[in-house]
N, C-alpha and C positions, 0 to 999 in steps of 0.2 A: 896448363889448363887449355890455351887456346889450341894447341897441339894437338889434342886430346879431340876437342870438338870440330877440329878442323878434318881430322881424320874420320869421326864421326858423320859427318855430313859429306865428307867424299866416295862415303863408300855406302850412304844411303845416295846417292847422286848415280854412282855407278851401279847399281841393285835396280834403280828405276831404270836404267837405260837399257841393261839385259833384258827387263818384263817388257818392256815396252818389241824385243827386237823377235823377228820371226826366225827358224831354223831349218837347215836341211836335215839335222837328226838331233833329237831331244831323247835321253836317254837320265831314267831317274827312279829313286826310292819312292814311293808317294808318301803321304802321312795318311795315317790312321788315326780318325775321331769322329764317333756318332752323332749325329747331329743332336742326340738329348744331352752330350755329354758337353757341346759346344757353348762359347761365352755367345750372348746375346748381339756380341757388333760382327763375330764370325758368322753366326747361323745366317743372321741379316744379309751378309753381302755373299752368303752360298745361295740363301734363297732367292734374292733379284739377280744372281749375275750368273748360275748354275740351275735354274729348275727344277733340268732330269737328272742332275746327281746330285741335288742337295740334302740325300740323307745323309750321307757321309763324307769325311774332309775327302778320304783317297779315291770317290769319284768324282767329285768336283774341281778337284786337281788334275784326276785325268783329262776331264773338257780340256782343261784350261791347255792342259799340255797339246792337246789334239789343236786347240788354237794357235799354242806358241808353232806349229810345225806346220811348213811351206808346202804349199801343193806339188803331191810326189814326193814328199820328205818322210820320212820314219820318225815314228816315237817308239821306243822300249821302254816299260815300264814293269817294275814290282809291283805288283799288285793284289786283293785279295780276288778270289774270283766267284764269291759269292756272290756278288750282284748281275752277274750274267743270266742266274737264275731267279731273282725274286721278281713281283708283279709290279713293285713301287720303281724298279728302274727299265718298263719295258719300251720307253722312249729312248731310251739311253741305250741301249741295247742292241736297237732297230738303225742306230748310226752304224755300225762297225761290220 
């Protein structure tokens, strides 16, 4: 058991220490989830810590990726690309 949680907690130890780091190339699948579809502590921390993409999880991920990545770094990303065109993400838009 202690194995178990010790492993546990090593690799939530090293999960925090990735987020926490900046990149020269961030390259990723995003997740896909509407913000009506979202649990209530998700939508929460899409809304205070994403604004312009917080109707959906795969734009608010894209920020975040655009923050994981170092000035002059690349992000590649999957993504859907209907928000390039809707009126709710024209701030979000207006970055890229």
């Amino acid at each position: 058991m202690n194995t178990l949680f010790g492993t546990a907690v090593e690799g939530a130890v090293n999960a925090a220490r990735l987020l926490a780091g900046h990149y020269i190339l961030v390259v990723t699948n995003v997740p896909y989830l509407t913000s009506n579809k979202q649990g209530d502590i998700i939508k929460s921390f899409c809304e205070d810590n994403y604004p312009d993409g917080k109707y959906d999880l795969s734009t608010a991920f894209i920020d975040r990726c655009r923050k994981f990545t170092l000035q002059n770094g690349s992000h590649a990303l999957v993504a859907p690309q209907n928000w390039l065109f809707l009126s709710s993400y024209k701030n979000f838009v207006s970055d890229f």
